[in-house]
C-alpha positions as CSV (number, residue, x, y, z in Angstrom):
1,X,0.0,0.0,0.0
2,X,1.7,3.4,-1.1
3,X,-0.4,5.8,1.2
4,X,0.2,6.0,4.5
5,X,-3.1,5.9,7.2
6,X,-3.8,6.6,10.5
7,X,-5.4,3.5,11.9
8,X,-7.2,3.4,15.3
9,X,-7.2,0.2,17.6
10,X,-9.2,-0.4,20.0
11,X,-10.3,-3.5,22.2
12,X,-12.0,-4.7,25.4
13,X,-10.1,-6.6,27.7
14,X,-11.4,-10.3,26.8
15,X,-10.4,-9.0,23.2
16,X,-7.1,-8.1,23.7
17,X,-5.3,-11.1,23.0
18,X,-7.3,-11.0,19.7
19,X,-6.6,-7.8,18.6
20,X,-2.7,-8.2,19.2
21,X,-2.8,-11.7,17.5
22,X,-4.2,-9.7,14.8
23,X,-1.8,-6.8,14.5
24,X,0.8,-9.7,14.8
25,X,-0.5,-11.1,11.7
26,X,-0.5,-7.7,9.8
27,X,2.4,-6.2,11.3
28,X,4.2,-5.9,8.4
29,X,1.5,-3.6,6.8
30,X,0.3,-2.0,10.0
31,X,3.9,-1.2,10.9
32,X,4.1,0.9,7.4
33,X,1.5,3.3,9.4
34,X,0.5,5.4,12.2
35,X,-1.3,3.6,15.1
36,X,-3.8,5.1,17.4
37,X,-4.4,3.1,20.1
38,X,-6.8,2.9,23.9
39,X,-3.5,2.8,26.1
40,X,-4.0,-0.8,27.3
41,X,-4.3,-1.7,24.1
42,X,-1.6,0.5,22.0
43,X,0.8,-0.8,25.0
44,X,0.4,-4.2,24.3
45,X,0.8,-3.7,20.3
46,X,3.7,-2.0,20.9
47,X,5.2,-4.6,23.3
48,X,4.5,-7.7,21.2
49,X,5.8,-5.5,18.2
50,X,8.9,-4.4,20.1
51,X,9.5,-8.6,21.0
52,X,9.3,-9.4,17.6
53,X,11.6,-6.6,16.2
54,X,9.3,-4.8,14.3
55,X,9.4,-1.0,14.7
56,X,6.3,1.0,14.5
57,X,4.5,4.6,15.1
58,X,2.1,4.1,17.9
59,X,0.4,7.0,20.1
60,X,-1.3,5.2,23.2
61,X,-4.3,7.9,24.6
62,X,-5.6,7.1,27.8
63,X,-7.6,3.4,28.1
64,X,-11.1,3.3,26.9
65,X,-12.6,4.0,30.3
66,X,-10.7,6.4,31.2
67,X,-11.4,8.7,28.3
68,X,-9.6,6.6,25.3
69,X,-12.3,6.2,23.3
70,X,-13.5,9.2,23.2
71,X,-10.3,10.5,22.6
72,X,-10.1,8.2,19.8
73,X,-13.9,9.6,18.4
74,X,-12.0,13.1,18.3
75,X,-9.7,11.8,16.3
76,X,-12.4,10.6,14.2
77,X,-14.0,13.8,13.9
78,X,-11.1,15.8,12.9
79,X,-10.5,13.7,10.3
80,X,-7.7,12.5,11.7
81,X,-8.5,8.9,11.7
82,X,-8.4,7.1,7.7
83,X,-9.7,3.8,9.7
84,X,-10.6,2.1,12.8
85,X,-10.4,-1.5,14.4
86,X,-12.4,-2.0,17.6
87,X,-12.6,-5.1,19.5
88,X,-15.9,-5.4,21.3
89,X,-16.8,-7.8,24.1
90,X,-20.2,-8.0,23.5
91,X,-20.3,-10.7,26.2
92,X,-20.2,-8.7,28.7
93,X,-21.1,-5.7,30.1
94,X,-19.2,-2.5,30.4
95,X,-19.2,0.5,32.4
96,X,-18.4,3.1,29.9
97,X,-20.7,1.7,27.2
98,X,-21.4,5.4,26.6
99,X,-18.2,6.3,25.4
100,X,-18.5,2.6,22.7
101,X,-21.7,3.9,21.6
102,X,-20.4,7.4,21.0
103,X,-17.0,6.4,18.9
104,X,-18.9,3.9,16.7
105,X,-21.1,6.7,15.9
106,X,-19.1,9.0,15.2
107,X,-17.7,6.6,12.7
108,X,-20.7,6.2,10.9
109,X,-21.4,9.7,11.0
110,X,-18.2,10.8,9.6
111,X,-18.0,7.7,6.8
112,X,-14.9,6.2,8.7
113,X,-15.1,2.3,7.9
114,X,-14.5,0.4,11.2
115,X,-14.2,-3.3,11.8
116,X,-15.6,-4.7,14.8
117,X,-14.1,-8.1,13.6
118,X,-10.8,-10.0,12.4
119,X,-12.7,-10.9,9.5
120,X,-13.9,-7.4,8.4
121,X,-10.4,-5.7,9.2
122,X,-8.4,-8.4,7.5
123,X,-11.3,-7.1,4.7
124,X,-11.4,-3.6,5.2
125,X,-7.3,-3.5,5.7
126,X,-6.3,-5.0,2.1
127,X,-8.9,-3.2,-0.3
128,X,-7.0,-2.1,-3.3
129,X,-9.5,1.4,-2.7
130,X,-7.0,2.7,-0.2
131,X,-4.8,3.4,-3.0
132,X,-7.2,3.8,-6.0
133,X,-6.8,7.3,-6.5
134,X,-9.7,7.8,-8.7
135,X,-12.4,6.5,-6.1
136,X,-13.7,8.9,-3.2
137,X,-15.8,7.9,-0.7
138,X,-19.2,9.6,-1.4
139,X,-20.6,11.4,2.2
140,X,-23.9,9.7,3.7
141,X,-26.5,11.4,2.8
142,X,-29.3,11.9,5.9
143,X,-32.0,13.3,4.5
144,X,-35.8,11.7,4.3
145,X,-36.6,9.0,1.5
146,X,-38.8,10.3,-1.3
147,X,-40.0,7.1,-2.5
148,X,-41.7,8.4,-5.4
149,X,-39.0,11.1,-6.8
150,X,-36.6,7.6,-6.4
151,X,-39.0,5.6,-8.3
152,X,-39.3,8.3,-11.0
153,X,-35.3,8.7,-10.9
154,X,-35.3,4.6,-11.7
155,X,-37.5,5.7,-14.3
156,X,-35.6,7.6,-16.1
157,X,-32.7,5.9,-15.6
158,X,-33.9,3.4,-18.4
């Protein structure tokens, strides 16, 4: 990949083994950018990183309940964010669910993708459209559906 992102990780603490197995597995990509990381999290990337000699630009903010993620979601809405990675437990409860709520949102709000699982980061990480230079993400559009202008639009469309 020739440009260079800011990526955000993120994870719970029953996902955190995941999410450094993961970085493990993409480290040699993931180290060609600039991490973003809950501080939990972003020290443990860093450590297993540092134990397998790969260097890498990681910023750790504070963990996710003390503030982390919504540090993270002001990264997102300052544009400062290309794409996020976010490890939910969604087995069990937690205290700052809030703050979860509030940086997937502001994810979808601001058309960041964001992976909440190996599968769609190992996805979302190696789409050729991080480097196609002729495709822009389009904005979401919020506005109410006009079912019948969109049926006349399909209309003329033929």
């Amino acid at each position: 990949m020739k440009r260079k992102l800011r990526i955000a990780l993120v994870a719970h603490d029953n996902r955190k083994a995941d999410i450094v197995d993961w970085a493990l597995y993409n480290a040699e990509m993931l180290s060609q950018h600039r991490l973003f990381c809950t501080g939990t999290t972003g020290t443990l990337v860093r450590e297993s990183f540092m134990g397998h000699g790969i260097s890498s630009d990681i910023t750790c903010m504070h963990s996710g309940p003390m503030g982390g993620d919504a540090e993270i979601a002001a990264l997102v809405v300052r544009k400062e964010i290309d794409f996020a990675v976010f490890f939910i437990d969604d087995l069990n409860p937690q205290p700052h669910e809030a703050d979860i709520q509030m940086l997937l949102r502001q994810c979808r709000i601001h058309n960041i993708p964001i992976a909440c699982n190996r599968y769609s980061a190992d996805l979302m990480i190696t789409s050729s459209l991080w480097d196609d230079t002729d495709y822009v993400p389009k904005d979401p559009i919020y506005a109410p559906f006009d079912r019948k202008a969109f049926e006349e639009s399909l209309k003329e469309k033929k």
